[in-house]
NUFI-77401 format. One record per residue (C-alpha): residue in three letters; z, y, x. Coordinates in nm, 3 decimals. Layout:
N
{rec "Ala",{Z,Y,X}}
...
end
This chain:
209
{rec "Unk",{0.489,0.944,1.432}}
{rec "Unk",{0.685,0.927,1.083}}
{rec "Unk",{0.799,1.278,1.127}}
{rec "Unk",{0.423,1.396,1.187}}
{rec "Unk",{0.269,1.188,0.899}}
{rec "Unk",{0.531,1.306,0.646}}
{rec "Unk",{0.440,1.658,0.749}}
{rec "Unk",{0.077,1.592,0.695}}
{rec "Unk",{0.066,1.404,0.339}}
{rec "Unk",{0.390,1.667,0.206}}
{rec "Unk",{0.128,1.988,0.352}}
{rec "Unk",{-0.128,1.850,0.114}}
{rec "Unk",{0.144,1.791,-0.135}}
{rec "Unk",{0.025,-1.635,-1.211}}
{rec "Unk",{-0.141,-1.826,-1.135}}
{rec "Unk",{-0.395,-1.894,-0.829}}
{rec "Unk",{-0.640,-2.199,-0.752}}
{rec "Unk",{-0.510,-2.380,-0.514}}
{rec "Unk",{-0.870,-2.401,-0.363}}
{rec "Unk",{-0.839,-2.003,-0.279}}
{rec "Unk",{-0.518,-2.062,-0.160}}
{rec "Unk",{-0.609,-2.289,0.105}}
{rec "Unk",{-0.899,-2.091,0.216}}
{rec "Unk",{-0.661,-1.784,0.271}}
{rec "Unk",{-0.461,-2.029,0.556}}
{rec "Unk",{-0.835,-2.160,0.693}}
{rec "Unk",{-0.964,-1.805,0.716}}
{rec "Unk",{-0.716,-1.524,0.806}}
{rec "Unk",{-0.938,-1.318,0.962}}
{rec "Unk",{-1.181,-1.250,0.648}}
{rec "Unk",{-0.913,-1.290,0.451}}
{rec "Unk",{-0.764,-0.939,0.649}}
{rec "Unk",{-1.106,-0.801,0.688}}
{rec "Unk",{-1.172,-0.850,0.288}}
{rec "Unk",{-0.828,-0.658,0.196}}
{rec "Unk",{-0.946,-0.391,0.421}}
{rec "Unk",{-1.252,-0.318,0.242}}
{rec "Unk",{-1.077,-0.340,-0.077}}
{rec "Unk",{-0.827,-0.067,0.055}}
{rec "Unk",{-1.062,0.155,0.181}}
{rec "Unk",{-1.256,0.103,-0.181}}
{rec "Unk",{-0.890,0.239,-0.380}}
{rec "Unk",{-0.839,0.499,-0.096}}
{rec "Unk",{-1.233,0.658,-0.174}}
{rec "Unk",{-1.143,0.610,-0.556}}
{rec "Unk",{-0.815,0.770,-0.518}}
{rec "Unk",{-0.982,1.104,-0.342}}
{rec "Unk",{-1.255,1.114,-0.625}}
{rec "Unk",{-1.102,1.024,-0.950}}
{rec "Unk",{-1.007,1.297,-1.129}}
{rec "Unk",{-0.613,1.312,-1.196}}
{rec "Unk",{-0.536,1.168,-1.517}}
{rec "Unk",{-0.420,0.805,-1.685}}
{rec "Unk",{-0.768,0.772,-1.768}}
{rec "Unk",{-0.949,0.843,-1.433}}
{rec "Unk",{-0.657,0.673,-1.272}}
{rec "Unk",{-0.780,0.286,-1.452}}
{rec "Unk",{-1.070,0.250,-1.190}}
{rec "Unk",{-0.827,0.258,-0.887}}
{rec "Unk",{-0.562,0.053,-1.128}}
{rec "Unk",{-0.905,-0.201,-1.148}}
{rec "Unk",{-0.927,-0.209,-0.773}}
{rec "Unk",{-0.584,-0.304,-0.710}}
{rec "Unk",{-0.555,-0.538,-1.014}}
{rec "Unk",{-0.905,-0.737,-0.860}}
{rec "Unk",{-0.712,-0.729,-0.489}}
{rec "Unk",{-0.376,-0.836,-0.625}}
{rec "Unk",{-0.498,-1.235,-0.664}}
{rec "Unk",{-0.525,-1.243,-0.298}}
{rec "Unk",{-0.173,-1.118,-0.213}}
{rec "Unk",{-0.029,-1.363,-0.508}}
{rec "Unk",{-0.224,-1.657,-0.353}}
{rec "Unk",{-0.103,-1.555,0.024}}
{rec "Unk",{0.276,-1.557,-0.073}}
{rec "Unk",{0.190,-1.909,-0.203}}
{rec "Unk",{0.145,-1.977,0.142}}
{rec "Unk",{0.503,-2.104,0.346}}
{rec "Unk",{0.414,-2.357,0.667}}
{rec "Unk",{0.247,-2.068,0.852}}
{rec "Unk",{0.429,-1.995,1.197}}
{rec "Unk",{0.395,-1.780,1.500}}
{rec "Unk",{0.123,-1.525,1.488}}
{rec "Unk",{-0.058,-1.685,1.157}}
{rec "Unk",{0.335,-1.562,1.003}}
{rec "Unk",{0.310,-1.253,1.162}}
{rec "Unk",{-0.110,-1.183,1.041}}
{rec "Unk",{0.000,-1.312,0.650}}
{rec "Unk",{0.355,-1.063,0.678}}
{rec "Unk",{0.092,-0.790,0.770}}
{rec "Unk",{-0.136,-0.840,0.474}}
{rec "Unk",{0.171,-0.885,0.232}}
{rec "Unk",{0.276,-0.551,0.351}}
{rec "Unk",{-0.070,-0.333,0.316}}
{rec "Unk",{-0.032,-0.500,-0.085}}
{rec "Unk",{0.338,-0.374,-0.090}}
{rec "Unk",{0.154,-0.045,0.028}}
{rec "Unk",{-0.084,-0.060,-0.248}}
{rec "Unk",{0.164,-0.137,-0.514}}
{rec "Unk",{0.386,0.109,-0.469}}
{rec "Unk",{0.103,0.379,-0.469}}
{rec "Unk",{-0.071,0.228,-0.804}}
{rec "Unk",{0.287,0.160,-0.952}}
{rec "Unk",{0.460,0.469,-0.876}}
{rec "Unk",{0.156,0.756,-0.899}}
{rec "Unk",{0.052,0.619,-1.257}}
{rec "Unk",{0.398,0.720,-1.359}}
{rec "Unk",{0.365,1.017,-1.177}}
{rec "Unk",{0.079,1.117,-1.382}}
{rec "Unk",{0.215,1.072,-1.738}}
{rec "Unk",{0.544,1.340,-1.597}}
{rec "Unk",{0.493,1.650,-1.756}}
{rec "Unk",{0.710,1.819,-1.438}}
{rec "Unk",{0.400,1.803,-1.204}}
{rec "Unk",{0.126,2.025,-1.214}}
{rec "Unk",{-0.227,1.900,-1.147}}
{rec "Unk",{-0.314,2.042,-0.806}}
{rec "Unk",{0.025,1.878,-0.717}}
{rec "Unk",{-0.085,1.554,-0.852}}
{rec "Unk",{-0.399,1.581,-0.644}}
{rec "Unk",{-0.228,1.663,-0.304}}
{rec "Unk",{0.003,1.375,-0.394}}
{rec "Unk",{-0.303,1.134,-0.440}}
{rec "Unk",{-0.454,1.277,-0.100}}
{rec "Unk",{-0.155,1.181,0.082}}
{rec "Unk",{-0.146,0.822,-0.087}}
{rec "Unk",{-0.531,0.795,0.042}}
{rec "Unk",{-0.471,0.904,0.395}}
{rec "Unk",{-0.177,0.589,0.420}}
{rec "Unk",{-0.404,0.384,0.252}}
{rec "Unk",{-0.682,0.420,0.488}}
{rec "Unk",{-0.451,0.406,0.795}}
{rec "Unk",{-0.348,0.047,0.672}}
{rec "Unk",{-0.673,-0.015,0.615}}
{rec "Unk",{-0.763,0.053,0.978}}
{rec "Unk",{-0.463,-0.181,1.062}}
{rec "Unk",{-0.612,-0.447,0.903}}
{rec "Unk",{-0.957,-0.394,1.052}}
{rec "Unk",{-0.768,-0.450,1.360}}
{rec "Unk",{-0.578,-0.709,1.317}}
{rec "Unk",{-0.878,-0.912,1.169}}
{rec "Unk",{-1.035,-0.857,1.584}}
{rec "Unk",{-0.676,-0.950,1.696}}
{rec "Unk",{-0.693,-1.284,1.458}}
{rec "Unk",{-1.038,-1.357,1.585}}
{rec "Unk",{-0.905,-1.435,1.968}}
{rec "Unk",{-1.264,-1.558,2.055}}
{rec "Unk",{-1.373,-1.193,2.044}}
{rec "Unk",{-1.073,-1.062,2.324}}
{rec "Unk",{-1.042,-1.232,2.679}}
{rec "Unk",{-0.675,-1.271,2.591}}
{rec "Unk",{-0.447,-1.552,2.598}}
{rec "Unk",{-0.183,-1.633,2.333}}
{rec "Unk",{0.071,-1.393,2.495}}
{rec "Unk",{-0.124,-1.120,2.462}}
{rec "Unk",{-0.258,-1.190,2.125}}
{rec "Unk",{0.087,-1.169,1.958}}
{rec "Unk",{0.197,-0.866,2.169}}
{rec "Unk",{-0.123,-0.680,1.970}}
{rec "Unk",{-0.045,-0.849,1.629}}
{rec "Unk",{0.346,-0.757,1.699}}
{rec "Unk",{0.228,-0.369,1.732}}
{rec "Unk",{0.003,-0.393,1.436}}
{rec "Unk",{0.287,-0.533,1.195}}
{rec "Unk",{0.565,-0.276,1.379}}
{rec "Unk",{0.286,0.010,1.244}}
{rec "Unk",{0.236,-0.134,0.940}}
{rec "Unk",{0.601,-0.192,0.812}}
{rec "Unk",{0.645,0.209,0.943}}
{rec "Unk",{0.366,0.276,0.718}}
{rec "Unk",{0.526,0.094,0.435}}
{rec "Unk",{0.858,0.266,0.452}}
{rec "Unk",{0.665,0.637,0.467}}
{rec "Unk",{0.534,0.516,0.119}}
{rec "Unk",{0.900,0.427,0.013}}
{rec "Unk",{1.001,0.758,0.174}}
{rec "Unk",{0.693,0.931,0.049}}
{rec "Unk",{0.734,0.834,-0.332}}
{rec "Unk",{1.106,0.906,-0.365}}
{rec "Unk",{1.036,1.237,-0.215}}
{rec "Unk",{0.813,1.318,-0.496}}
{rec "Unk",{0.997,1.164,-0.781}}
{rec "Unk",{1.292,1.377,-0.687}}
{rec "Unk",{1.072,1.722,-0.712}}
{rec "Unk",{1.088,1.588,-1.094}}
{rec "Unk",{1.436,1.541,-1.106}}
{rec "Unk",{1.520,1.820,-1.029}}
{rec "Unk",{1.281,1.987,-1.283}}
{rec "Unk",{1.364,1.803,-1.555}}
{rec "Unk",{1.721,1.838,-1.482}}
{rec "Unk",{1.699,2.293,-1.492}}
{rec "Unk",{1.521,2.193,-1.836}}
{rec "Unk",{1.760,1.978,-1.894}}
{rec "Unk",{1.569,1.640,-1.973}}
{rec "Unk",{1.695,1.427,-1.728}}
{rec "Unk",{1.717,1.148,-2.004}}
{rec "Unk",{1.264,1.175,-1.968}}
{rec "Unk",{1.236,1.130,-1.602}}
{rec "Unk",{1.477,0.806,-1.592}}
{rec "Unk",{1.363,0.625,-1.858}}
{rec "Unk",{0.970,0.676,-1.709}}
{rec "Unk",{1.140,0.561,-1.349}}
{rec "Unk",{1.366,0.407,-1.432}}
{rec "Unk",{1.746,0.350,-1.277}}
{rec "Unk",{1.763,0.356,-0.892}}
{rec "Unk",{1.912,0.023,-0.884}}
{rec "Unk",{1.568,-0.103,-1.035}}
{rec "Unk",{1.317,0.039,-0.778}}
{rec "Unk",{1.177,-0.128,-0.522}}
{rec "Unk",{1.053,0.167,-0.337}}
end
C-alpha cells in the first residue's frame, strides 16, 4: 500500500484547561470525530489556497485552532487498553498535520521549487490528510461500541488496524517530506548554495520527520 500511495502523491508531485482536558478522556469518540472535521477542513484549504506564505496562513490557522486538542490529549497518561490505543491514533493524525504545516511552509519560502511543483506537493499532503481523516471517522464508530454488535475482542482488533494504518500513513509523510526536501538539495547544491537550504531546514539531526 506504501509503495502505491508514494506513487500517487510523487505523480502529482501551553497551556490547556484542565476542564477540556478531562472532557477529551470522557468523550473520545467526538473528541476523534471533531479532529476529523478539522482535517478534512486543512485538507479542502490545502487544495484551494493558492501557493504562497500568504495563502498558506489560513491552513497555518486551521492547524494552530486544532493543535489545543492534541496538547490537551498528551496531557492525558492513565488511559489503557483500547482508550491508549484511540488517544495514540489521534496523537498521530496531529503528528500528520504537523509535519505537513511545518515542513510545506518552509517549502514555500525555497526558491529551488517551482510553483506547479509546490502545488502537486500540496495535493499529495491533502490526499494523506483526508485518508487520516477517514481513519478517524472510523475509529470514532469503532470507539462508539454501542453502534457494532461486537464484543471487546473485536473492538480492539478494528482499533489495532486503524492505528497499524495510521502510523503507515505517518511514516509516508516522514518519507514523503524528505523526498521533497532532497529535490532542493540537490538544486541548491549544482548552484552551489547548500549553506540556504540547511539553515531554512535545518541539520538532519534536528528533524523530526
Amino acid at each position: 500500500m506504501k509503495k502505491y500511495l508514494l506513487m500517487a502523491l510523487f505523480a502529482m508531485s501551553l497551556f490547556i484547561p484542565q476542564a477540556h482536558a478531562q472532557w477529551v478522556v470522557t468523550d473520545p469518540g467526538n473528541f476523534a470525530g471533531n479532529i476529523a472535521n478539522s482535517i478534512k477542513e486543512i485538507a479542502t484549504a490545502s487544495k484551494t489556497v493558492k501557493n504562497t506564505l500568504s495563502g498558506f496562513k489560513e491552513v497555518e490557522k486551521l492547524y494552530n485552532d486544532t493543535k489545543k486538542y492534541y496538547d490537551a490529549l498528551r496531557q492525558v497518561n492513565n488511559l489503557i487498553g483500547d482508550a491508549y490505543k484511540v488517544k495514540e491514533c489521534i496523537l498521530m493524525v496531529g503528528d500528520i498535520s504537523e509535519i505537513y504545516v511545518t515542513s510545506y511552509k518552509k517549502m514555500l519560502a525555497d526558491p529551488n521549487f517551482r510553483p506547479t511543483e509546490l502545488a502537486a506537493m500540496a495535493a499529495g499532503y491533502a490526499k494523506l490528510l483526508e485518508l487520516s481523516g477517514e481513519s478517524l471517522k472510523e475509529l470514532k464508530s469503532v470507539a462508539k461500541s454501542k453502534v457494532f454488535s461486537m464484543n471487546d475482542s473485536e473492538r480492539m482488533q478494528m482499533i489495532d488496524r486503524i492505528y497499524t494504518t495510521l502510523r503507515e500513513y505517518r511514516s509516508i509523510v516522514s518519507y514523503y517530506t524528505r523526498k521533497n526536501i532532497s529535490v532542493s538539495y540537490v538544486r541548491a547544491h549544482e548552484k552551489n548554495d547548500l549553506a540556504s537550504v540547511k539553515a531554512l531546514y535545518g541539520n538532519p539531526e534536528s528533524r523530526y520527520w
